[in-house]
C-alpha positions in Angstrom: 0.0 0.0 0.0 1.4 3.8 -1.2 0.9 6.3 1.4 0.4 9.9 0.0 2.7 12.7 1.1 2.1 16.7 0.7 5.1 18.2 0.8 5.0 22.3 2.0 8.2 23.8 1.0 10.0 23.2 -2.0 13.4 23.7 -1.0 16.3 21.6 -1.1 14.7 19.6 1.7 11.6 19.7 0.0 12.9 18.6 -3.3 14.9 15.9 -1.6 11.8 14.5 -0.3 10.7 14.3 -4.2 13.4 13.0 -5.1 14.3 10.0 -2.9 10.7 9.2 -2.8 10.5 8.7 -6.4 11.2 5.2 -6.9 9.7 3.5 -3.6 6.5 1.4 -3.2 5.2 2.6 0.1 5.3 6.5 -0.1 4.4 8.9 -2.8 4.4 12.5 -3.2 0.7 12.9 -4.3 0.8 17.2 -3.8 3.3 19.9 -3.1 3.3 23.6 -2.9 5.8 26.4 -2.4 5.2 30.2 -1.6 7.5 31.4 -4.0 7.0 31.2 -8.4 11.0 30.5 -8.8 10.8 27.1 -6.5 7.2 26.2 -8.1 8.5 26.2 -11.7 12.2 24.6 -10.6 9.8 21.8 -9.1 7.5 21.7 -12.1 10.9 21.1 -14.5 12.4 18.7 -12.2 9.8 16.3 -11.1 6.7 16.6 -13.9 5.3 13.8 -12.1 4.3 15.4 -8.9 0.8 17.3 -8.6 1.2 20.9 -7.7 -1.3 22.7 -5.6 -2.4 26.3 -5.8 -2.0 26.7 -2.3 -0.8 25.1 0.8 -4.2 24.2 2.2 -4.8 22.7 -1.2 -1.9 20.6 -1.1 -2.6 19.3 2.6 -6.1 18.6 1.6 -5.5 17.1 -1.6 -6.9 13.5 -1.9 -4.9 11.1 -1.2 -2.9 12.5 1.4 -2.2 10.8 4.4 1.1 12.3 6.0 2.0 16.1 5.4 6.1 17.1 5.3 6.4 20.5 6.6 9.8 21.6 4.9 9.3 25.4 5.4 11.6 27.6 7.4 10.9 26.8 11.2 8.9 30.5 11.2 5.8 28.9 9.2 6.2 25.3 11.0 3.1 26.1 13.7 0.8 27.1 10.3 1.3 24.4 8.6 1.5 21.4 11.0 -1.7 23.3 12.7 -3.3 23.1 8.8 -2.6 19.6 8.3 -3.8 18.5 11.8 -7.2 20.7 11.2 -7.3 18.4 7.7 -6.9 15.1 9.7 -3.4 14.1 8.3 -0.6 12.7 10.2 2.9 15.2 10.5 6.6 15.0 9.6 8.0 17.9 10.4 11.4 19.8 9.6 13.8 20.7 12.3 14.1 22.8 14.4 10.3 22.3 15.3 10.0 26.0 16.1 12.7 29.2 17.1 9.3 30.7 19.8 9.8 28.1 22.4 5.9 30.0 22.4 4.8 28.2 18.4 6.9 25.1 20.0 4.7 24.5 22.6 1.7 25.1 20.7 2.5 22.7 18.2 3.3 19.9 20.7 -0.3 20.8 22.3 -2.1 20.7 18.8 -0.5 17.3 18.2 -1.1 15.8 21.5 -4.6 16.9 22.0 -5.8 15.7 18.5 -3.4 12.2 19.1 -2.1 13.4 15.4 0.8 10.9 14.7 4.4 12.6 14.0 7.4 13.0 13.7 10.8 15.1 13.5 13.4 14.7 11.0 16.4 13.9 12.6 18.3 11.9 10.2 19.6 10.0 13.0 17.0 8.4 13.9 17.2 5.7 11.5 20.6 6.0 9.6 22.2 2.9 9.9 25.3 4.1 10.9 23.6 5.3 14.4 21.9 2.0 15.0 25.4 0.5 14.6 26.9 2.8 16.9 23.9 2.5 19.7 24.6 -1.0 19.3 28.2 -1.4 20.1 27.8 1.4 22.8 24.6 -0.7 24.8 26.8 -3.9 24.7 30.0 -2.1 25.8 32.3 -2.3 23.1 33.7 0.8 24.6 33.2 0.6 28.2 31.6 3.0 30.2 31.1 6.5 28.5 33.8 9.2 29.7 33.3 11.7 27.3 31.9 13.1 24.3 33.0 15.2 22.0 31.2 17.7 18.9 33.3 19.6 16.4 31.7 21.9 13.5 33.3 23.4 11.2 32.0 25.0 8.6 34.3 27.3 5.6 31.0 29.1 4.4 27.5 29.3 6.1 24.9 28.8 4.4 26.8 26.1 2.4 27.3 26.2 -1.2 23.9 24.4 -1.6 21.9 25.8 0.6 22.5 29.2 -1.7 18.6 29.7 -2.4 18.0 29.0 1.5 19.0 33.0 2.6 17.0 32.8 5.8 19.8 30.4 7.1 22.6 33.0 7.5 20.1 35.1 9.3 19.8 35.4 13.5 16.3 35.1 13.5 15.5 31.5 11.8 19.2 30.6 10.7 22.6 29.5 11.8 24.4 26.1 12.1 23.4 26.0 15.7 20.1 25.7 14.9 20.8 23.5 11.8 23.3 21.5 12.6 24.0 21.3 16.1 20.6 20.6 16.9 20.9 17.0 14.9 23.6 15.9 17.5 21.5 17.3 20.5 19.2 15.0 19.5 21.7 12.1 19.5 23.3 13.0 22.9 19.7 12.5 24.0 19.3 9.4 22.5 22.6 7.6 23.9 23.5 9.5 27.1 20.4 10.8 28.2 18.6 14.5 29.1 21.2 17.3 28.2 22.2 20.1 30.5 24.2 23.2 30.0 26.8 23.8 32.3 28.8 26.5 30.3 28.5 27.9 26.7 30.1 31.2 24.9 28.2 32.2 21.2 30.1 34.4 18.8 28.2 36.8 16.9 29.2 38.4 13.6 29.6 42.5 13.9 26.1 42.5 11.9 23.4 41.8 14.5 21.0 40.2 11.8 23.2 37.4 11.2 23.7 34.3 12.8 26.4 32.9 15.1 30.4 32.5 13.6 31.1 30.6 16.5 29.6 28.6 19.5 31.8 26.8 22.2 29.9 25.1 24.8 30.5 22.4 28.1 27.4 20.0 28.3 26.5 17.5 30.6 24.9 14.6 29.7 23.9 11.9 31.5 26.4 12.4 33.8 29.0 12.8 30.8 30.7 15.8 29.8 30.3 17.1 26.2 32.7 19.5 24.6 31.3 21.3 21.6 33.2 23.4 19.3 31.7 24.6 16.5 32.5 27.8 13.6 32.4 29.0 10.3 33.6 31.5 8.0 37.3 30.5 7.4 39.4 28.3 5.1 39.9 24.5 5.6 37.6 21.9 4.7 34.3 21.3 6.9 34.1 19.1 9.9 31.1 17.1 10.9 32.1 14.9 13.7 30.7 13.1 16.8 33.5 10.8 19.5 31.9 9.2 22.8 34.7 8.3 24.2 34.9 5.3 27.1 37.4 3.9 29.1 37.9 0.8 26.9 37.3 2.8 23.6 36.0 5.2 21.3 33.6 5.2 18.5 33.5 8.1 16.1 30.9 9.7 13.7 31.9 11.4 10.8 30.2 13.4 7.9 27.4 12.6 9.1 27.1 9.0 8.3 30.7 6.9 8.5 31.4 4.9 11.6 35.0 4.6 13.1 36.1 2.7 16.2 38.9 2.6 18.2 41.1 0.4 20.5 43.4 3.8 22.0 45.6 3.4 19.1 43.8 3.8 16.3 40.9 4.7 14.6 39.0 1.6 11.8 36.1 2.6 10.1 33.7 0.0 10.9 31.1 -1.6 7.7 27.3 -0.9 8.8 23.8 -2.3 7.3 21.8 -0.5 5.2 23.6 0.0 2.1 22.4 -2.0 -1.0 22.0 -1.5 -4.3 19.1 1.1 -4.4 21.0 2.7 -1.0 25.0 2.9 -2.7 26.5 5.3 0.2 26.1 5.9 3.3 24.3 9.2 2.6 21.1 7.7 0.4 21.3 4.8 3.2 20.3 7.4 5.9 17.3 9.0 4.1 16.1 6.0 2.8 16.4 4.3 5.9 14.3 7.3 7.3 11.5 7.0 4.7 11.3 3.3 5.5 10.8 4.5 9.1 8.6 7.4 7.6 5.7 4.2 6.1 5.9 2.6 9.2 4.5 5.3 10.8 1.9 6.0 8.3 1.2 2.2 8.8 0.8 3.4 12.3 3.7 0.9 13.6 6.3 1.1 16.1 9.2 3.3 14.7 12.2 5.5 16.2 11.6 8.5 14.5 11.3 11.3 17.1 7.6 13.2 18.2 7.4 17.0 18.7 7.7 16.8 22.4 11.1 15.1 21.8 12.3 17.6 19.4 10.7 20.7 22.0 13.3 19.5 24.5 15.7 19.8 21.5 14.6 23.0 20.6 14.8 24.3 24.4 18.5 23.2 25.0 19.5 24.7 21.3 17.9 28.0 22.6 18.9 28.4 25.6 22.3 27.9 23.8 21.9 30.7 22.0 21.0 32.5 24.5 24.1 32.6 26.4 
């Protein structure tokens, strides 16, 4: 059985969504809207096959829709996951869930009153790489967890392809805080435990409007400490890395998706399931391994894909970071 998918925001996310949807049995992108002509027309060019609505409450009430992806800046997240759950539809909702901890709230209210099923897109939550990782971590390949560490680096924020996604580099909505850091918040929570902020230090560029160039912050977590160090605007190549270190080992995260481990002496990247031939790196493994999570709970069946109240707690330790 194909389960139906509006997708609001056309973006890169959004067109993501389009396009690693395209070929499976289980979901399809029945309807899909944008505010703007420019991402309407790209879509339209790119994926002919998918229905476009005149409006977003067209698109969330089109027939056949059973799950709505809200892929907008976090700003217009409330409207349109309070749209969809006035039209009866289940939610899969973009990170951040809000920047108002005041929309976040609300939206975790809306859900839970109406028992709308949902969901946060943390890729984490299903990449195979993490599974491997929780794995070896519960049956203490590494001993007992000492300390983690997050670095970020970043030569140019927004990336290169995130170019047509201006409301990144802005204070307001944007920064990698927000976009980045808030993925591994998320998977503190999910190994360690509840995250607590003992110490953090933002740098701001000279132009209030924009976002952070830097963010350094001490973390407790589950009783473990977590360094983060994270920055952007300078030359070297980018960094995307996660180490839990214990005190019979170490595994390591890397761009996002490649799993190292490590005796004290060295570090061996370590083979993981979910790659096949439809899912050739470790990259289309993760989303896919996402969507398959993504049917299942349009099936309405068990799956690890994080609710809104899990990503409010997100959102509430990635603010109060920022607020420091």
């Amino acid at each position: 059985m194909s389960h139906g998918i509006a997708v609001i925001g056309l973006g890169v996310i959004g067109r993501r969504m389009l396009d690693q949807t395209r070929h499976r049995n289980d979901l399809k992108v029945v309807s899909a809207w944008d505010i703007t002509d420019r991402a309407m027309r790209s879509a339209a060019a790119d994926f002919p096959e998918v229905p476009l609505a005149a409006s977003a409450r067209a698109a969330i009430e089109a027939p056949g829709v059973d799950i709505v992806y809200v892929g907008t800046p976090p700003a217009f997240h409330r409207e349109y996951v309070e749209m969809a759950i006035a039209a009866g539809r289940k939610v899969f909702c973009e990170k951040p869930l809000a920047v108002s901890l005041v929309d976040g709230e609300a939206i975790v209210r809306a859900l839970s009153t109406s028992a709308t099923a949902n969901g946060v897109n943390y890729v984490f939550a299903s990449a195979p790489a993490v599974a491997a990782m929780e794995s070896r971590l519960r049956a203490g390949a590494i001993g007992s967890p000492r300390q983690a560490e997050i670095r970020l680096f970043f030569s140019r924020w927004p990336r290169d392809w995130q170019a047509n996604a201006g409301w990144l580099a802005w204070r307001e909505e944007g920064g990698f805080v927000r976009e980045v850091l808030s993925h591994y918040v998320y998977l503190l929570r999910r190994l360690l435990g509840p995250v607590a902020i003992e110490a953090a230090a933002i740098g701001w560029q000279e132009d209030p409007a924009l976002c952070e160039r830097s963010a350094l912050a001490r973390l407790s977590c589950g009783g473990v400490p977590v360094l983060v160090s994270a920055s952007a605007g300078a030359a070297g190549p980018d960094v995307v890395e996660f180490t839990l270190r214990g005190d019979a080992g170490a595994l390591r995260l890397e761009n996002w998706f490649e799993l190292s481990a490590s005796d004290g002496k060295r570090w061996t990247q370590l083979p993981h399931g979910g790659l096949g031939a439809d899912r050739p790196d470790p990259r289309t493994a993760a989303y896919q391994s996402q969507l398959d999570s993504l049917a299942q709970l349009a099936r309405g069946e068990p799956q690890p894909i994080p609710d809104a109240a899990v990503a409010l707690e997100v959102q509430k330790t990635i603010e109060a970071l920022l607020a420091s």
